[in-house]
N, C-alpha and C positions, 0 to 999 in steps of 0.2 A: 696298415700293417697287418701279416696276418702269425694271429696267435691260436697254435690250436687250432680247434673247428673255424674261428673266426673268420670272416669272408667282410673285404673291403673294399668298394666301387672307389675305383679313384675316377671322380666325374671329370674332374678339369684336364684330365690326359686326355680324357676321350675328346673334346672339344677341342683338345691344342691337335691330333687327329686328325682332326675334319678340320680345321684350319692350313694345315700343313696339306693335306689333300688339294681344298681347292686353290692353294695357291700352285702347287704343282699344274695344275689342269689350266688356271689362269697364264701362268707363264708360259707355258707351251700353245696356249691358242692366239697369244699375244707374237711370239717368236713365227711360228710358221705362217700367220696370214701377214706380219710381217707387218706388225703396228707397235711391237713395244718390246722391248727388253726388261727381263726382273734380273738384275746382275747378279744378284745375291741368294735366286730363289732355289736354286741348286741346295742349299742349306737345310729345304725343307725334308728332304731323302736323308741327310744327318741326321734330325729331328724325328724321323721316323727309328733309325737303325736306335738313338737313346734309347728313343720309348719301349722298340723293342725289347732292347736288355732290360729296364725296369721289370716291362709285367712279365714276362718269362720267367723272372728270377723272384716275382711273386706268385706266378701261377704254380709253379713247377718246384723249384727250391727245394719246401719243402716235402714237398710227395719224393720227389729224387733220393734224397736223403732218407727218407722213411722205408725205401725200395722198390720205391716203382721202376719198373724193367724200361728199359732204354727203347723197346720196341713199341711200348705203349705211347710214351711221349712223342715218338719222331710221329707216330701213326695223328696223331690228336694236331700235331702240327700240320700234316698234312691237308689231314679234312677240316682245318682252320684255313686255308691258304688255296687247295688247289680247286675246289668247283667256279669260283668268280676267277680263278687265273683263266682255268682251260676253256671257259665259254667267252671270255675277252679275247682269248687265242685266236680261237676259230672265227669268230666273228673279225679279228683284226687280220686273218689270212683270208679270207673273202675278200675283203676291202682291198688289199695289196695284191690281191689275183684281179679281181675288175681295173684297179689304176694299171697293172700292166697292160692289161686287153683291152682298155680303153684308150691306148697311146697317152694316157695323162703322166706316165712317166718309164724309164726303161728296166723292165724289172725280167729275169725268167721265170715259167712256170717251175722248173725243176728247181729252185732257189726257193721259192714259195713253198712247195713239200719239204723240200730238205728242213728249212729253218724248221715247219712246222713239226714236224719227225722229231728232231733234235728237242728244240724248246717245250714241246708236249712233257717232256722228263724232267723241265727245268735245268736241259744243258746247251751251252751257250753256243749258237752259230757262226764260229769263227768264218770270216769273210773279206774282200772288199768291195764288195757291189755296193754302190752308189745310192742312194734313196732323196732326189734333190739335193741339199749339201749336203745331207749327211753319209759317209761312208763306213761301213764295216758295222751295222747296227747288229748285236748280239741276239738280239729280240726284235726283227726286219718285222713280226704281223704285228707286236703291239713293244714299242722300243722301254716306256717304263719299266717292262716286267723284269728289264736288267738288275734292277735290284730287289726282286723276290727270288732270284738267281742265290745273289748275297745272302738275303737273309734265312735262306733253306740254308747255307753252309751252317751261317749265325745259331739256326736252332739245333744243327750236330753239334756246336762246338758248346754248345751249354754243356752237354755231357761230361767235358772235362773243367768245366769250371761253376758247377752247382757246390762244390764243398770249398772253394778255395778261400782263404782268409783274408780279411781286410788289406791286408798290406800286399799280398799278392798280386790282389785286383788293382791295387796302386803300382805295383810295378810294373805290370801287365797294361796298364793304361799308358804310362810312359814310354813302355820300348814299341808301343803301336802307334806314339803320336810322332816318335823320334822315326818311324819308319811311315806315317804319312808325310813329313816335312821331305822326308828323302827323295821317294815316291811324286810328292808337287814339284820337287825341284827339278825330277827326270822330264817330267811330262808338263812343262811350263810351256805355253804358247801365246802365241797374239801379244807379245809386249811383257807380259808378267811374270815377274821372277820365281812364282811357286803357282802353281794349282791344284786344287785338292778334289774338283770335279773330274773324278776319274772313275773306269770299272763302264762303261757303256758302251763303248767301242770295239772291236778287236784289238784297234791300236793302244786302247788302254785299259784289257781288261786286267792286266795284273794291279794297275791302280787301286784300284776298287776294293783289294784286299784289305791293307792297312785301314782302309777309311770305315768298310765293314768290321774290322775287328777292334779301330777305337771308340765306334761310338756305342756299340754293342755292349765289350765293357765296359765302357761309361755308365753306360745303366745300368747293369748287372752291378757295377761298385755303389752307385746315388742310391738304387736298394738297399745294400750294405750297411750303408751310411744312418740310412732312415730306419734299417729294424735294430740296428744298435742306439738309435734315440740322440744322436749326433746332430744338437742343433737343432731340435724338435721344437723346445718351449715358441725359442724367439720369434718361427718360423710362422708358425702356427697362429701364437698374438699376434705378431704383423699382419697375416692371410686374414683374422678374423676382426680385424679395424677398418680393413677397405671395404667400400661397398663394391659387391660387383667382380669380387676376386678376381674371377674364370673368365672375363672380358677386358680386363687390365692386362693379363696374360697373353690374349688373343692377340690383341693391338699391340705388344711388345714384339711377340715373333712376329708378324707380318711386317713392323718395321723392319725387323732382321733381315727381311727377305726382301725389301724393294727400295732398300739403303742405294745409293742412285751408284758408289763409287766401289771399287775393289782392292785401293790402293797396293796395285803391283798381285794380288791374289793372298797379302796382307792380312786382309779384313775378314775373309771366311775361316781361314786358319785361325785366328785370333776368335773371333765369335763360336766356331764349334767347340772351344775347348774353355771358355767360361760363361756367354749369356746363354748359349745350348743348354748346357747344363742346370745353370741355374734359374733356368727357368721350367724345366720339368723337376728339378727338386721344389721350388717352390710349388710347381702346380701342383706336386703330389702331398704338400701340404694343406690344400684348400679343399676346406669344407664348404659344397653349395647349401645355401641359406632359401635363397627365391627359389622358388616352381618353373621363374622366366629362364634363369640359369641351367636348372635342371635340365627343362624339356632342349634346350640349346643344346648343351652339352652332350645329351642323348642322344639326338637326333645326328649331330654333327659326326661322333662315332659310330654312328648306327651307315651311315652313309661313308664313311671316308675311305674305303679298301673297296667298295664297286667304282665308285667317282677316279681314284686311281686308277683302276685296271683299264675303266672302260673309254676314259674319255680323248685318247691317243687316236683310236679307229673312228672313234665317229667326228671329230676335225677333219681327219685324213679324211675321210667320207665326201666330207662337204665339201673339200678343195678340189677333189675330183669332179664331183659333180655341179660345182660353179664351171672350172674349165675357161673360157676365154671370156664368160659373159659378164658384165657388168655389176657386180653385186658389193655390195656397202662390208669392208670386213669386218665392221665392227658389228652390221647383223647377224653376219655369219656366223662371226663368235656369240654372241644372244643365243641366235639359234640353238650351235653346239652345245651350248652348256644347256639348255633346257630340254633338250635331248637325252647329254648323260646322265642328267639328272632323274630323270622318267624313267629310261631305261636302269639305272642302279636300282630305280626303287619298287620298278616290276619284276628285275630280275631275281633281286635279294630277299623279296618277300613270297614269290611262287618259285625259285627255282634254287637261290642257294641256300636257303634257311632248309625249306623241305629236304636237301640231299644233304647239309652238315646232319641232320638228325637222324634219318635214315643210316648214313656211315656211321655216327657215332655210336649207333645202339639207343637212340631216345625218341621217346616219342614226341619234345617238343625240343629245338633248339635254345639256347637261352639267346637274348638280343645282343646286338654285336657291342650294344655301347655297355654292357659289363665286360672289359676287358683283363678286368682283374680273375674273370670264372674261367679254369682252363675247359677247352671246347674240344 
């Protein structure tokens, strides 16, 4: 919590993070080489929009209220978010300009600028061109970045809810979860009576609202919850009886995310709105003990926002450049991932750390896994 000057790493977010990262990257190299399904891992962008609202609502909160100017916050939000979006951009508009001009799939060039035009601002490329099965992608050079779309709305709309009162944030969580149910129920397909994976498509970018604005508050209230001391003790003695907290937690969400069943689109709706929850309020309970934990958790943070942005184009990369020949997809996938893996970790140490610092006015950035320090 933070009191005063006091400044609080919460480690174990950072790890659930980088958890949720690579199960995003997992799932989608598993979908398009077209070897596995995570039915549930759509959860993991939930998981993100929580956490979001947490540390916003501890970075910022207070300075908001103290009087920091609205232009300085959205600016800090910016240079937190846009140097690894815009270099995943361009790198994932390469990629989509070669698969068109290499017949690996039907794409136009003017489609290719346009999107890029458009999504360079963080606004969304209303469409239905085609992309393999998928049609009408918002974000056609790197489709993830649909929901840093959201979460740019997410960080204007702090603005109006950095003072709101406990109960507010409770009511406000309710008329957005009564307008996610709605929302699944418009945009339910394939057999299932609600779906709440929405907001990526054209066809379902108004989705994406509700879903951005419950779990956002979510966080922003779990906040709430934890600097008024609501359930502190118990939390806290439990967190400090396990061995291994911040890895009990890991294996809990990644359960959440490759539960094999959806029962009717059921099972996500039901999960976002209590083990979501309750497992970043727990984890922002846990204090790490080990060095093993530590460095885990750090590192896993430190990596999880390039491992997202980047690891859509260089899949896409490798399908293209397999093309009719023989290749094993589960090397493929191998491959990919030890690709974006290299690549997050040359680009974010010589190219986005040096320009958040630059922009922000400092001479050293601080590391990405303090996510509690606003940047």
């Amino acid at each position: 919590m933070q009191t005063g000057a006091t400044v609080h790493r919460y480690e174990a977010l950072d790890g659930l993070r980088g958890v949720a990262a690579l199960s995003v990257m997992i799932g989608h190299f598993g979908l398009l080489l077209d070897l596995f399904e995570m039915p549930n891992g759509f959860l993991a962008v939930d998981t993100f929009f929580v956490m979001s609202g947490f540390v916003i609502a501890y970075s910022y909160g207070e300075r908001l209220n103290r009087g920091m100017p609205a232009w300085s916050y959205l600016y800090r939000r910016v240079v937190r978010l846009y140097p690894m979006f815009v270099i995943a951009l361009l790198i994932g508009a390469v990629v989509l300009y070669y698969g068109a001009h290499s017949g690996a799939l039907e794409y136009r060039t003017t489609d290719v600028l346009r999107s890029l035009a458009l999504n360079a601002l963080y606004i969304p490329f209303l469409n239905s061109v085609p992309v393999y099965f998928e049609v009408g992608q918002i974000f056609p050079a790197d489709p993830p970045a649909w929901s840093l779309f959201f979460e740019m709305l997410a960080s204007g709309s702090f603005l109006l809810l950095f003072a709101a009162r406990l109960k507010t944030l409770v009511l406000m969580c309710a008329l957005f979860y009564m307008a996610l149910i709605a929302a699944g129920v418009h945009y339910a397909r394939d057999g299932a009576w609600i779906d709440i994976h929405n907001g990526y498509y054209t066809s379902n970018l108004l989705g994406g609202l509700p879903r951005v604005g419950f779990g956002f508050c979510l966080g922003v209230l779990l906040h709430a919850v934890i600097r008024a001391g609501i359930a502190r003790w118990p939390i806290q003695t439990m967190a400090e009886a396990i061995p291994y907290p911040s890895f009990l937690i890991y294996g809990i969400l990644l359960a959440i995310f490759v539960f094999p069943k959806s029962a009717h689109g059921l099972y996500g709706l039901v999960a976002l709105a209590t083990v979501v929850p309750a497992i970043v309020f727990f984890g922002a309970h846990v204090r790490l003990r080990s060095e093993l934990e530590k460095n885990v958790a750090s590192f896993l943070g430190w990596i999880s926002y390039p491992i997202y942005c980047l690891h859509y184009p260089i899949i896409r990369l490798a399908i293209f450049l397999r093309g009719g020949r023989h290749v094993s997809s589960y090397s493929l996938m191998a491959i990919s991932a030890a690709v974006t893996l290299a690549l997050a970790v040359v680009l974010t140490r010589w190219y986005e750390e040096p320009l958040r610092a630059a922009l922000s006015g400092r001479l050293f950035a601080p590391p990405r896994s303090q996510i509690t320090k606003a940047n």
